[in-house]
Backbone atoms as SQL, in Angstrom:
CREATE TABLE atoms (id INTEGER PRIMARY KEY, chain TEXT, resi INTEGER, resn TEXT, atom TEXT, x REAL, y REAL, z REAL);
INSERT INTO atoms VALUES
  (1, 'A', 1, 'UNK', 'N', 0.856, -1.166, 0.000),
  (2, 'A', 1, 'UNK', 'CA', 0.000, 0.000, 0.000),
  (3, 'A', 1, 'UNK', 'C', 0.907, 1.235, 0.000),
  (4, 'A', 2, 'UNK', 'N', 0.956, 2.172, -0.546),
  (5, 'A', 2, 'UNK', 'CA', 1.466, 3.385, -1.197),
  (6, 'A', 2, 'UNK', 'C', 0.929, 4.118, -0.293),
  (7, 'A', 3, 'UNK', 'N', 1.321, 5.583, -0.064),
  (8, 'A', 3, 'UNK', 'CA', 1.123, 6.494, 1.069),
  (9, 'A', 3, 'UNK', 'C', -0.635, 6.807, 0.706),
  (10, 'A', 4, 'UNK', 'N', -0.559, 7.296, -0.733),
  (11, 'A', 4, 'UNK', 'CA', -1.781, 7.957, -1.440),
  (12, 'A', 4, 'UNK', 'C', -3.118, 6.913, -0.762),
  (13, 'A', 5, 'UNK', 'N', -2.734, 5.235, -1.439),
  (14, 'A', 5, 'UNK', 'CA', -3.661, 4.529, -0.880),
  (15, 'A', 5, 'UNK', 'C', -4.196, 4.764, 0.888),
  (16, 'A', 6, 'UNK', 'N', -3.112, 4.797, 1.600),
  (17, 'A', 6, 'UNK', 'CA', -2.980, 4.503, 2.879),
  (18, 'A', 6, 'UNK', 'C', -3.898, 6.132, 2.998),
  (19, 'A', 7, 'UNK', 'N', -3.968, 7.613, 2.701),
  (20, 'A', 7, 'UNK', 'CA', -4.270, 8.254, 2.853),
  (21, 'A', 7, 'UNK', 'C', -5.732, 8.622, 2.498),
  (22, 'A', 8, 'UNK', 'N', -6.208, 7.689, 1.507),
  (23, 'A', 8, 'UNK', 'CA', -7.657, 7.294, 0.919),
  (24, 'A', 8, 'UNK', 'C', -8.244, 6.604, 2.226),
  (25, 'A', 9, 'UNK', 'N', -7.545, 5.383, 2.356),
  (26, 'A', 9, 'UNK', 'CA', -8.553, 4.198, 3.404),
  (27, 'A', 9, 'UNK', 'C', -8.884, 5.018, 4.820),
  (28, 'A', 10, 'UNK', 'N', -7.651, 6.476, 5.120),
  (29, 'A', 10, 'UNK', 'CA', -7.832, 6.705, 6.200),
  (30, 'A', 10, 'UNK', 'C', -8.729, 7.739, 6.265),
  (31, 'A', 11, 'UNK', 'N', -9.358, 8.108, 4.934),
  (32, 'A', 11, 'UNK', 'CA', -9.879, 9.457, 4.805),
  (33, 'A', 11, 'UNK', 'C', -11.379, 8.511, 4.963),
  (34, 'A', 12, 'UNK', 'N', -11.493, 7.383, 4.165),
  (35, 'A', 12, 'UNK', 'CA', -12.858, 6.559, 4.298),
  (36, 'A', 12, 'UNK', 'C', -12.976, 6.256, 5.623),
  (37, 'A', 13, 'UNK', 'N', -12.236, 5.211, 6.325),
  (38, 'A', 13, 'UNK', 'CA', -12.524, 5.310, 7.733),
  (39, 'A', 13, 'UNK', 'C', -12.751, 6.369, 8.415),
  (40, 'A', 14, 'UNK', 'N', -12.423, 7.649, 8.491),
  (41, 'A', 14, 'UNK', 'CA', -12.577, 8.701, 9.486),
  (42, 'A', 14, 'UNK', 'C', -14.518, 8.740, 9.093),
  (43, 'A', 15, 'UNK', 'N', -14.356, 8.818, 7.398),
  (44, 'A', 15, 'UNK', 'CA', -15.835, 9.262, 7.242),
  (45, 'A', 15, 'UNK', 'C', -16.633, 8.247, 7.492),
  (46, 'A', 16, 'UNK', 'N', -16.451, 6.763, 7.485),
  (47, 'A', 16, 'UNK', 'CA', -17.294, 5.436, 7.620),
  (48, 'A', 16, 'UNK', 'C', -18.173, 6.072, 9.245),
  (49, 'A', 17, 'UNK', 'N', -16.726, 5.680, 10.213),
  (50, 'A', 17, 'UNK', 'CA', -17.180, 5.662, 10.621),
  (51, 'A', 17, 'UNK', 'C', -17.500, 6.567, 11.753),
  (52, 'A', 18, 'UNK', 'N', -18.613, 6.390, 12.901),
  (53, 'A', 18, 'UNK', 'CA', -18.527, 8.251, 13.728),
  (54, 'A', 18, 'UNK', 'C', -17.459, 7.175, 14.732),
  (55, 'A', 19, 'UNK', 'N', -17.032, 6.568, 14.959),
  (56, 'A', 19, 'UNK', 'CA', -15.885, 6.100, 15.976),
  (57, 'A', 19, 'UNK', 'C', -16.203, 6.551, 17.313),
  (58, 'A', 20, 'UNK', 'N', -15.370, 7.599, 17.567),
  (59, 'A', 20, 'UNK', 'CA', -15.136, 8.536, 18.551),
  (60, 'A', 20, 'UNK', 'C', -16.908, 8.790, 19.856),
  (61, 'A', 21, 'UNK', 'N', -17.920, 9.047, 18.732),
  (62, 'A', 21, 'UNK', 'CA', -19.149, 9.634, 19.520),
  (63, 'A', 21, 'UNK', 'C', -19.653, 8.254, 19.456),
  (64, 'A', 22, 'UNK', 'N', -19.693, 6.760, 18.792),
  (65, 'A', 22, 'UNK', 'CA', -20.125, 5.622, 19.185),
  (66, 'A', 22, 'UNK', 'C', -19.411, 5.451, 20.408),
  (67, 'A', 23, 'UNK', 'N', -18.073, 5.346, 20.304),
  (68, 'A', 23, 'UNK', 'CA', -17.625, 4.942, 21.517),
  (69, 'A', 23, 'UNK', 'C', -17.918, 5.250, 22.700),
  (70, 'A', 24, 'UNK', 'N', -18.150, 7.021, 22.747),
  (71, 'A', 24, 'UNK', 'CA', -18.324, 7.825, 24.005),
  (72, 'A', 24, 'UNK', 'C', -20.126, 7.297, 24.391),
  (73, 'A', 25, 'UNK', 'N', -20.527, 7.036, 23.202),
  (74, 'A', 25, 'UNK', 'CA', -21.747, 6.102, 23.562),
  (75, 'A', 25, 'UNK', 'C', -21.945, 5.402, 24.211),
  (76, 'A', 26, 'UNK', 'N', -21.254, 4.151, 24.218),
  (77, 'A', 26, 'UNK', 'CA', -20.469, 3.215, 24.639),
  (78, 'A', 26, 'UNK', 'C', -20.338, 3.394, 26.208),
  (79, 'A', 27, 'UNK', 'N', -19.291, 4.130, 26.221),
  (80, 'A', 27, 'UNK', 'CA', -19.254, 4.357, 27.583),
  (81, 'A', 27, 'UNK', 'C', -19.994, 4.969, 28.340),
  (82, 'A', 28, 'UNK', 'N', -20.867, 6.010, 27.873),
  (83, 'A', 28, 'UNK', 'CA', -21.975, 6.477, 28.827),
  (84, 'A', 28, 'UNK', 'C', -23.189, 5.527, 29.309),
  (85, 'A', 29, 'UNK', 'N', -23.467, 4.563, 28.152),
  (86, 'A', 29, 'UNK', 'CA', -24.520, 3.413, 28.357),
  (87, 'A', 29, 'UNK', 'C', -23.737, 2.468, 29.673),
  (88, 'A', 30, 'UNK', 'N', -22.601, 1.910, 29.460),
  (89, 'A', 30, 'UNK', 'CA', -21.958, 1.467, 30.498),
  (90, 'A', 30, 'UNK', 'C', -21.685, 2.162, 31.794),
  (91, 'A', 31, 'UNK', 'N', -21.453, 3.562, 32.141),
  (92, 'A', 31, 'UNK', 'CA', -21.536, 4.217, 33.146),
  (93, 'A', 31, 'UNK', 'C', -22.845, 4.030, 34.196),
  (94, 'A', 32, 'UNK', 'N', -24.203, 4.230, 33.156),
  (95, 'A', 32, 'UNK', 'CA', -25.244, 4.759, 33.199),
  (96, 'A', 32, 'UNK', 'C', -25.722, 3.188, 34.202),
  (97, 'A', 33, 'UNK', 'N', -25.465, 2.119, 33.798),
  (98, 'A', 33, 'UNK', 'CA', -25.742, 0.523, 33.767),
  (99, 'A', 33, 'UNK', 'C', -25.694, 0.415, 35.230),
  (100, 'A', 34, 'UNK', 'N', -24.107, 0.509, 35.015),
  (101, 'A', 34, 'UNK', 'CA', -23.538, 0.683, 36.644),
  (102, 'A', 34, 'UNK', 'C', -23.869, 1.218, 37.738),
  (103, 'A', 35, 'UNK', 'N', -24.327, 2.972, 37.265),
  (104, 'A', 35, 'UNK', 'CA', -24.890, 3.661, 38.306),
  (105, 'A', 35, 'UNK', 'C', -25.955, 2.996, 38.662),
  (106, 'A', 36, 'UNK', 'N', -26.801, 2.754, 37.856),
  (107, 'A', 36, 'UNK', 'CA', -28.259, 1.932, 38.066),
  (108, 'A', 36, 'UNK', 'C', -28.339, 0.898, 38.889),
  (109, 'A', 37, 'UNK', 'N', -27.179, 0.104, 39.144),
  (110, 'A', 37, 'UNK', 'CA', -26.531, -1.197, 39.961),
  (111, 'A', 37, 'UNK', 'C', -26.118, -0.690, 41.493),
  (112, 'A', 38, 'UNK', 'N', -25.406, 0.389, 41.264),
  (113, 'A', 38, 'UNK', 'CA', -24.773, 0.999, 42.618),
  (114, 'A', 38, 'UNK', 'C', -26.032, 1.126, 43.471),
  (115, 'A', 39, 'UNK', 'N', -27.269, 1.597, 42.749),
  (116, 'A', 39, 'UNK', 'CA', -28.138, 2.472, 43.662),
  (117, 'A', 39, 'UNK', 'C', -29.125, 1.369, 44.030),
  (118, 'A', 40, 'UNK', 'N', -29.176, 0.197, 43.396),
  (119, 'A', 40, 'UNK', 'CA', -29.822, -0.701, 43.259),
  (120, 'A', 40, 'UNK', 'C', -29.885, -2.059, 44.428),
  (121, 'A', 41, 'UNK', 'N', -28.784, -1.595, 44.684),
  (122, 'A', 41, 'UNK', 'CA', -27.340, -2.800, 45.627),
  (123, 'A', 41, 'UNK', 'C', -26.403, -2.678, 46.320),
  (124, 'A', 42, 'UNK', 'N', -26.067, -3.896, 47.281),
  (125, 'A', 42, 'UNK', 'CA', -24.652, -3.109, 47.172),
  (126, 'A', 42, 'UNK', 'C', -24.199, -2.093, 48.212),
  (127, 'A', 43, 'UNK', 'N', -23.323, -1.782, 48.511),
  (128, 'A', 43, 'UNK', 'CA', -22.770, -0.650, 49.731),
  (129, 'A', 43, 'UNK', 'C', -23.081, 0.438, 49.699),
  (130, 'A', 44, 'UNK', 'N', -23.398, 0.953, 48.487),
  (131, 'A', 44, 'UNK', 'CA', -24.336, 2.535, 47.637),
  (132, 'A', 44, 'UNK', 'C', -25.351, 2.071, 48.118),
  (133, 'A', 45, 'UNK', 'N', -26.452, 1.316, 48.203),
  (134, 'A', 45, 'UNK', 'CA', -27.968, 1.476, 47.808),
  (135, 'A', 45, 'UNK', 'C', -28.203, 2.690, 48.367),
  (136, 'A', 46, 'UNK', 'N', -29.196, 2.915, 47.293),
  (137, 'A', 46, 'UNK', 'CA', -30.030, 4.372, 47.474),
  (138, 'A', 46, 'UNK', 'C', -31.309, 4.005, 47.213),
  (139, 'A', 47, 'UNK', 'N', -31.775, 3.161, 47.293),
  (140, 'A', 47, 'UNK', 'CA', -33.555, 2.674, 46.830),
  (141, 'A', 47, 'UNK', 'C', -34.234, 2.283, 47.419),
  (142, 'A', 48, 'UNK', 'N', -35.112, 3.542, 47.664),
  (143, 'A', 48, 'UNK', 'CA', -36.633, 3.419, 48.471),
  (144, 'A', 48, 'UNK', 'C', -37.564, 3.650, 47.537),
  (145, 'A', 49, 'UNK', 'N', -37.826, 4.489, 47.111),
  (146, 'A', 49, 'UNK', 'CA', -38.842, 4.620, 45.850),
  (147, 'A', 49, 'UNK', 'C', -38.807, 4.403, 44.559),
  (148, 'A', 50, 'UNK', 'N', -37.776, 4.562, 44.061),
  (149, 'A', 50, 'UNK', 'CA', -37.025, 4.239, 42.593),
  (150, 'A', 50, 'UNK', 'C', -36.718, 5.477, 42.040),
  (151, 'A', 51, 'UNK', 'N', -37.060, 6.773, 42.698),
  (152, 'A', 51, 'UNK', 'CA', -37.185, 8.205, 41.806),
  (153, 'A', 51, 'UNK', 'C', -35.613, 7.942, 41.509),
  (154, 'A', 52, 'UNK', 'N', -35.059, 8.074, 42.106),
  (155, 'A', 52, 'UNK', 'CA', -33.359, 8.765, 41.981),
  (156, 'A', 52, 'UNK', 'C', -32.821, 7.582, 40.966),
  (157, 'A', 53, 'UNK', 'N', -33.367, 5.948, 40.975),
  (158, 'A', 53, 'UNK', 'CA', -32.450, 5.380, 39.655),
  (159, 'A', 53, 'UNK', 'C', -33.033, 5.691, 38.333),
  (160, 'A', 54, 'UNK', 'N', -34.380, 6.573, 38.400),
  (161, 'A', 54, 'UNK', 'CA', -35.371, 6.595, 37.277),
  (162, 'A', 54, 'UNK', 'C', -34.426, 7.815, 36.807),
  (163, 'A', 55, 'UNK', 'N', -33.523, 9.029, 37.554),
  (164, 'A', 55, 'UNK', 'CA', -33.282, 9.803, 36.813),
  (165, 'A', 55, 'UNK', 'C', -31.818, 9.789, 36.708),
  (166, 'A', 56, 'UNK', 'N', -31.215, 8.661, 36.708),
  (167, 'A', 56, 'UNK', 'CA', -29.857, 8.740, 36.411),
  (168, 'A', 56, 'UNK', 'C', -29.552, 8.203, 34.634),
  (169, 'A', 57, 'UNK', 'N', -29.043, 9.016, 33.954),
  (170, 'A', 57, 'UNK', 'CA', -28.630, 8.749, 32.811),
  (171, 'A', 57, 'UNK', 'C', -26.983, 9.223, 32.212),
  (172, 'A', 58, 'UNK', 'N', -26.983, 8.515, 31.142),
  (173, 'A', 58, 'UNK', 'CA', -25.398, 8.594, 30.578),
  (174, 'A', 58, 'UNK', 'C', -26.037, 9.128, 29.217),
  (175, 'A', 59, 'UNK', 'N', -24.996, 10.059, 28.632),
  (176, 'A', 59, 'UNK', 'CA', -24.932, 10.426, 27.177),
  (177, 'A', 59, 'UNK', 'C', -23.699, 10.541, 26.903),
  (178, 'A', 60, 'UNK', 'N', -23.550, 10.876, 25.974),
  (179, 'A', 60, 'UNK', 'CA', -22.126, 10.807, 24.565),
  (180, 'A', 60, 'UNK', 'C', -22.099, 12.370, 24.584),
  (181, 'A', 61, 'UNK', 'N', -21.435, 13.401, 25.148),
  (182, 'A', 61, 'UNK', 'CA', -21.674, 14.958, 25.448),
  (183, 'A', 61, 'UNK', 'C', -20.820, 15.517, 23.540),
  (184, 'A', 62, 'UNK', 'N', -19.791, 14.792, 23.495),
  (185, 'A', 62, 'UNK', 'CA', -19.319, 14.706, 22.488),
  (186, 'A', 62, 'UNK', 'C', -18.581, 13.770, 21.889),
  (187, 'A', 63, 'UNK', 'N', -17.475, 13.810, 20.789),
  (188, 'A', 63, 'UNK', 'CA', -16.175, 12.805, 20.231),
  (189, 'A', 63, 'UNK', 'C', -15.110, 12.168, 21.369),
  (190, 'A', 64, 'UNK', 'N', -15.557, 13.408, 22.496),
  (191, 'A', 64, 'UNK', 'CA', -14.135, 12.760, 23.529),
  (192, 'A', 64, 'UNK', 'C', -14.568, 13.027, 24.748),
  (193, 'A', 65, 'UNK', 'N', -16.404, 13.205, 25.019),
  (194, 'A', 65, 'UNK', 'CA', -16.517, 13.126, 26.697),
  (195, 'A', 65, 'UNK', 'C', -17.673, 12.484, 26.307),
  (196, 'A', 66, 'UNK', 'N', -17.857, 11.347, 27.826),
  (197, 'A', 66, 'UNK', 'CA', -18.972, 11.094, 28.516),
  (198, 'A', 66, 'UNK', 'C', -19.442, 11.265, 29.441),
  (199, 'A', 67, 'UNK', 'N', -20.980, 11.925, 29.953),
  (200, 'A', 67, 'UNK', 'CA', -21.624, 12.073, 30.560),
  (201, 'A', 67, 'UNK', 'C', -22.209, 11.568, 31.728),
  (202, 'A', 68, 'UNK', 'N', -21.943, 10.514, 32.796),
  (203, 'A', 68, 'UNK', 'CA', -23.311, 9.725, 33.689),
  (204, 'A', 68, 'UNK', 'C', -23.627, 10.595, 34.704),
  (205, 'A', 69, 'UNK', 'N', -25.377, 10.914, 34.981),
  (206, 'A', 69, 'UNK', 'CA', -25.248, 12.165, 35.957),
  (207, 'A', 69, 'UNK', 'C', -26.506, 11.913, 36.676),
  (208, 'A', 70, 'UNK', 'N', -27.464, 12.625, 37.730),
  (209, 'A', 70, 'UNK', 'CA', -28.832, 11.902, 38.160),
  (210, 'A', 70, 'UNK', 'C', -29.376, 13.568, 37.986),
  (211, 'A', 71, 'UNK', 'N', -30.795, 13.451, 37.861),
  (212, 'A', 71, 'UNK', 'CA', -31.423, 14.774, 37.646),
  (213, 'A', 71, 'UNK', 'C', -32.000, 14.999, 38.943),
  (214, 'A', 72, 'UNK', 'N', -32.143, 13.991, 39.864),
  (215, 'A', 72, 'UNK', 'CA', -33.125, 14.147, 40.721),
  (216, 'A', 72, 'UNK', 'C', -32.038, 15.376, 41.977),
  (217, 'A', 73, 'UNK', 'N', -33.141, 16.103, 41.972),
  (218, 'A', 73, 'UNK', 'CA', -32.277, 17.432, 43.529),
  (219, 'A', 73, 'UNK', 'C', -31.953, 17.020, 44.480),
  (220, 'A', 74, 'UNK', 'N', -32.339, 15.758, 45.138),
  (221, 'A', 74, 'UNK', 'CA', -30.692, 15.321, 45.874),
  (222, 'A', 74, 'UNK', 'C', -29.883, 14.455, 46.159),
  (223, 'A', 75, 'UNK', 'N', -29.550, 14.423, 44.700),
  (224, 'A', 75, 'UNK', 'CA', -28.710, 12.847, 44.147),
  (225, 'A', 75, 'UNK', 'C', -27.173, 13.569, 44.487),
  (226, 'A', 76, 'UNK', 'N', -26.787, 14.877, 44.264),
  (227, 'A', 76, 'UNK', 'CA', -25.470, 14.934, 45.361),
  (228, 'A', 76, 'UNK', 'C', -25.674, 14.805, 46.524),
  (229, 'A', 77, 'UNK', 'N', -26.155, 14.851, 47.532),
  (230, 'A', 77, 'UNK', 'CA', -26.302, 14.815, 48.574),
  (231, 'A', 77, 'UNK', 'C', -26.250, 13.299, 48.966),
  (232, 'A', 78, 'UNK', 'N', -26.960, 12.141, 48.029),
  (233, 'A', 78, 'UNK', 'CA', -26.630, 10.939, 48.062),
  (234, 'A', 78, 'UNK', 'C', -25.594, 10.050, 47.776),
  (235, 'A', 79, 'UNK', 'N', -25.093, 11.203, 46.890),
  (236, 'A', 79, 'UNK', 'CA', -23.681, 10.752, 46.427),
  (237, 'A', 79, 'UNK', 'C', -22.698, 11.043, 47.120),
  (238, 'A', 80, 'UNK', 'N', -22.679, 12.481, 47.504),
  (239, 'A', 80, 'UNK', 'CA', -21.326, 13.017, 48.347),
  (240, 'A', 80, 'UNK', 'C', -21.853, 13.026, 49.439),
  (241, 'A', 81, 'UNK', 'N', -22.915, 12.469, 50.366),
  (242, 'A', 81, 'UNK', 'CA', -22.825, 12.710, 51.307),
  (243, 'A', 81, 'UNK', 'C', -23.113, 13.986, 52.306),
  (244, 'A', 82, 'UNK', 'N', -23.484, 14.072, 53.323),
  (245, 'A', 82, 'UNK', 'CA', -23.724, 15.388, 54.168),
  (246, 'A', 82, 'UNK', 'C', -23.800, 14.605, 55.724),
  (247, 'A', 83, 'UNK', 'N', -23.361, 16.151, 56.396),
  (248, 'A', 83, 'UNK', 'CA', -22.788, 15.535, 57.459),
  (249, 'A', 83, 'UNK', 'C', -23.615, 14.955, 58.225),
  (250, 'A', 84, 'UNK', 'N', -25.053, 14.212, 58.304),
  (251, 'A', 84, 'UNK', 'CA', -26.086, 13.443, 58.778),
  (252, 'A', 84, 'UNK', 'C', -25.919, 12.213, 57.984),
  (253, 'A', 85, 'UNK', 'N', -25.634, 11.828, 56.796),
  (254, 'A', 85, 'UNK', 'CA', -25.587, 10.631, 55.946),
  (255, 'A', 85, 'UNK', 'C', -24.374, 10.732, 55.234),
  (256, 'A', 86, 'UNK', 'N', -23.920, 9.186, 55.493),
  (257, 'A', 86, 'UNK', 'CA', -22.684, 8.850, 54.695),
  (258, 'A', 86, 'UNK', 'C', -22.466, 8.885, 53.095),
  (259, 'A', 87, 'UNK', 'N', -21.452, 8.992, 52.202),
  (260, 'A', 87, 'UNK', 'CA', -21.486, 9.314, 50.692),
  (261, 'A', 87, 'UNK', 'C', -21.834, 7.697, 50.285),
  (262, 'A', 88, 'UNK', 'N', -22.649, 8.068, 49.235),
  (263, 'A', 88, 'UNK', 'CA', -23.079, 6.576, 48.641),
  (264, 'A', 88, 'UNK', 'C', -22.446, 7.138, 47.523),
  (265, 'A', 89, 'UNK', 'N', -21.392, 7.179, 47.200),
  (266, 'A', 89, 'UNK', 'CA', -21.063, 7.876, 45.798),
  (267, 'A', 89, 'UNK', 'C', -21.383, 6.421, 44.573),
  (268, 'A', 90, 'UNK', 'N', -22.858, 6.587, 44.033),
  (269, 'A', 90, 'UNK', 'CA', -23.518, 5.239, 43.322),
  (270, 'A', 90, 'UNK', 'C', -22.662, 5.919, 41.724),
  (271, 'A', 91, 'UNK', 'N', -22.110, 6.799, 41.014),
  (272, 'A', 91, 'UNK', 'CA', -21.873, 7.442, 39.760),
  (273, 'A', 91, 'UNK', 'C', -20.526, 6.949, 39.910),
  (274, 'A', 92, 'UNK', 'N', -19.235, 7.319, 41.090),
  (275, 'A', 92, 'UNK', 'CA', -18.374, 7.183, 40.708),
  (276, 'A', 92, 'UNK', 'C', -17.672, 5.777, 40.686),
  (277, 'A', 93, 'UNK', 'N', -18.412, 5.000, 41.626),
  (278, 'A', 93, 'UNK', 'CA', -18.173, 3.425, 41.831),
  (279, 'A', 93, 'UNK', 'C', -18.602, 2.912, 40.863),
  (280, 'A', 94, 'UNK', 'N', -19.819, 2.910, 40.002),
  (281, 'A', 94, 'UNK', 'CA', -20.657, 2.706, 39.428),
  (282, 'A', 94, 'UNK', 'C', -19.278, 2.604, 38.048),
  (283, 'A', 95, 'UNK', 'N', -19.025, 3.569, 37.590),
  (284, 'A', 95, 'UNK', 'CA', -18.044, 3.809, 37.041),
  (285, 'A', 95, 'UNK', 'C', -16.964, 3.084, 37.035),
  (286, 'A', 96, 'UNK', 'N', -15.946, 2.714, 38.416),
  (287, 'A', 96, 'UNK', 'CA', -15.309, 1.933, 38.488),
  (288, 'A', 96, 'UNK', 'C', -15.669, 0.215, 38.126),
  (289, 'A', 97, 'UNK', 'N', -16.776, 0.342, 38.391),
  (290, 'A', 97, 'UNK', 'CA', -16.967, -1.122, 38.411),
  (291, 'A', 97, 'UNK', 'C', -17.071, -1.238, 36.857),
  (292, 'A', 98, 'UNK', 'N', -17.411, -0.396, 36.064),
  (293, 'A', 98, 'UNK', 'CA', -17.508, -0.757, 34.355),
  (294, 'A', 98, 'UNK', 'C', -16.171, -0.622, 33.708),
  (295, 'A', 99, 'UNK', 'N', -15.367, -0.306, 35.113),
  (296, 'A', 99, 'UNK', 'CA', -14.019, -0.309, 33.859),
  (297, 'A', 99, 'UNK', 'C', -13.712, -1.191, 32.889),
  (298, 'A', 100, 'UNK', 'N', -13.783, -2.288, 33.679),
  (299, 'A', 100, 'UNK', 'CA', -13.035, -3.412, 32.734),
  (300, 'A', 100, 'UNK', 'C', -14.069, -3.338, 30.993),
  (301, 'A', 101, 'UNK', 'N', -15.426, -3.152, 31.423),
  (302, 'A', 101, 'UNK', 'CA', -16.228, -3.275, 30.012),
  (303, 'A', 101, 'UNK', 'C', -15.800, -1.902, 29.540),
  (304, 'A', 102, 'UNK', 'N', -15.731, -0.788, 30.045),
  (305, 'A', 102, 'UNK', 'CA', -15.440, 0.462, 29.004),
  (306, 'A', 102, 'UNK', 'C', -14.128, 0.303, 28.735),
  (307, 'A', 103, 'UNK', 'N', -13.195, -1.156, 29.105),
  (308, 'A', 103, 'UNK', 'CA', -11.447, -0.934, 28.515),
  (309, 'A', 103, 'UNK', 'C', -11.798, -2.041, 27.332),
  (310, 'A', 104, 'UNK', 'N', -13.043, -2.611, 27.191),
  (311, 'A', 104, 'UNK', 'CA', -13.079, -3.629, 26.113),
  (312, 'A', 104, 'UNK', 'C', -14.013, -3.069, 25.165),
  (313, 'A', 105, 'UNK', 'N', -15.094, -2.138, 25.444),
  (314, 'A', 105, 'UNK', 'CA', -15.360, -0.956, 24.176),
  (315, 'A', 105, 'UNK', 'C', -14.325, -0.264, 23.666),
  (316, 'A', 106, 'UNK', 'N', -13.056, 0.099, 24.027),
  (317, 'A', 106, 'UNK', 'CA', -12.366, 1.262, 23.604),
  (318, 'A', 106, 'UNK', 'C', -11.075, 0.354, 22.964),
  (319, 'A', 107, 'UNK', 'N', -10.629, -1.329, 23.129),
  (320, 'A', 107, 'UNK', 'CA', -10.488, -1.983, 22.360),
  (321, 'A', 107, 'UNK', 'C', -11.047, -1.992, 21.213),
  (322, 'A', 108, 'UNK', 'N', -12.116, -2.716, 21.013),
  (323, 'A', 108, 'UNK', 'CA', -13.070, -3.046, 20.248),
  (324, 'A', 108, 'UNK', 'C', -12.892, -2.176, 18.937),
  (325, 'A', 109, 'UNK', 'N', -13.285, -0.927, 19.471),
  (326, 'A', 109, 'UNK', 'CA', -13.509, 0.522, 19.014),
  (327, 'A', 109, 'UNK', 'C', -12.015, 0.024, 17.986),
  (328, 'A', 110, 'UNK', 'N', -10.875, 0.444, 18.764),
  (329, 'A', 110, 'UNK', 'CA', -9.421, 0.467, 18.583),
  (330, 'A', 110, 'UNK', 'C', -9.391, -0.533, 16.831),
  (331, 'A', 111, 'UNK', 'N', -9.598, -1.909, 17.570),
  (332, 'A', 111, 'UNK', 'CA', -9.838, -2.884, 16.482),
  (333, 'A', 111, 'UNK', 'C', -10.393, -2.713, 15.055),
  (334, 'A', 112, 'UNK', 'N', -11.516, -1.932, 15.419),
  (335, 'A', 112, 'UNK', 'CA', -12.504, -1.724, 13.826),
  (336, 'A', 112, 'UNK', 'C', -11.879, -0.378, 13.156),
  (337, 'A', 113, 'UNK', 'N', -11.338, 0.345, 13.828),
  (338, 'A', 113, 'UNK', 'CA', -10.282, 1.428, 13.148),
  (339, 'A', 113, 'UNK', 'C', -9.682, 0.813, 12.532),
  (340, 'A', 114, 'UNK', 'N', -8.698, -0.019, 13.646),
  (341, 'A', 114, 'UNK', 'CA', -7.654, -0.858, 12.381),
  (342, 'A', 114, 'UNK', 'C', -7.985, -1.486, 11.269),
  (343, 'A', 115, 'UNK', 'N', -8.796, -2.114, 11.379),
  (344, 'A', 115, 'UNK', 'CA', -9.760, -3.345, 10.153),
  (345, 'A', 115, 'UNK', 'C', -9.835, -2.179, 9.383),
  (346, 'A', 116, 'UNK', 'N', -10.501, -1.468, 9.557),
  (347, 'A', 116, 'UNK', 'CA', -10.689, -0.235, 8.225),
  (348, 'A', 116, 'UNK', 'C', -9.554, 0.364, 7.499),
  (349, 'A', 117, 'UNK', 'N', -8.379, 0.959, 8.300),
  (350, 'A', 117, 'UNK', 'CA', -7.584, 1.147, 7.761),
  (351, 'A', 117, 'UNK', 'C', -6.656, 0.413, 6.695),
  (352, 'A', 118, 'UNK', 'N', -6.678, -1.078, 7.441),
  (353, 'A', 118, 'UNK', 'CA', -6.068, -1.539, 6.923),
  (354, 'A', 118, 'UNK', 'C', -6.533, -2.399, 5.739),
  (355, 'A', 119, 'UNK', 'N', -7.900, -2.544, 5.973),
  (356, 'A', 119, 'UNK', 'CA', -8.605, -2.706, 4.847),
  (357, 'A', 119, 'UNK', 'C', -8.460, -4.155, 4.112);
C-alpha cells in the first residue's frame, strides 16, 4: 500500500465511521448501567422509591466526553454525602466497576479502526 492509498482508506474510515461519539456512547450506556446497579445494591444502595435510579442517565456529550449524571435534587447529597448521611457515591463506583467493560469498548472501538484502515 502506497502512502496515497494509505491516505484514501484513512480518509474513508474517518468518514465510515462516527468512531469517537459511538464509543463515548459506549461508555456512557456502560456508566449509566452501573450507576443503576450501585443504587440498586450493594454498599451505595439508594432505593426506596425508585425516583433517583429513574433519573440517572449517561450520554455521549461529544467525540471525547462522557456524561453519567442523576437529575433528581438530591442525588449529590446521596452521592457526596452530608454531614447526617454517609457518601453513597452510586456514579463514581458505578463507574469503576464498568471499567473493565469500558477498557473492552475502547479496544473493540481500537480494532474496527484498524480493520478499516487496513482494509
Amino acid at each position: 500500500m502506497n502512502g496515497e492509498q494509505f491516505e484514501r482508506r484513512m480518509h474513508k474510515a474517518a468518514h465510515d465511521l462516527e468512531g469517537p461519539v459511538d464509543l463515548m456512547r459506549d461508555i456512557a450506556q456502560i456508566g449509566e448501567e452501573e450507576a443503576h446497579r450501585q443504587v440498586r445494591g450493594g454498599r451505595n444502595r439508594a432505593y426506596r422509591t425508585g425516583y433517583l435510579d429513574s433519573t440517572i442517565y449517561g450520554r455521549a456529550r461529544s467525540a471525547h466526553e462522557a456524561v453519567v449524571g442523576a437529575t433528581a435534587g438530591y442525588s449529590k447529597f446521596v452521592h457526596d454525602g452530608t454531614r447526617y448521611m454517609r457518601p453513597r457515591p452510586f456514579i463514581d463506583d458505578g463507574i469503576a466497576a464498568g471499567a473493565g467493560r469500558i477498557e473492552r469498548a475502547a479496544e473493540k472501538f481500537g480494532e474496527k479502526v484498524l480493520g478499516e484502515v487496513a482494509g
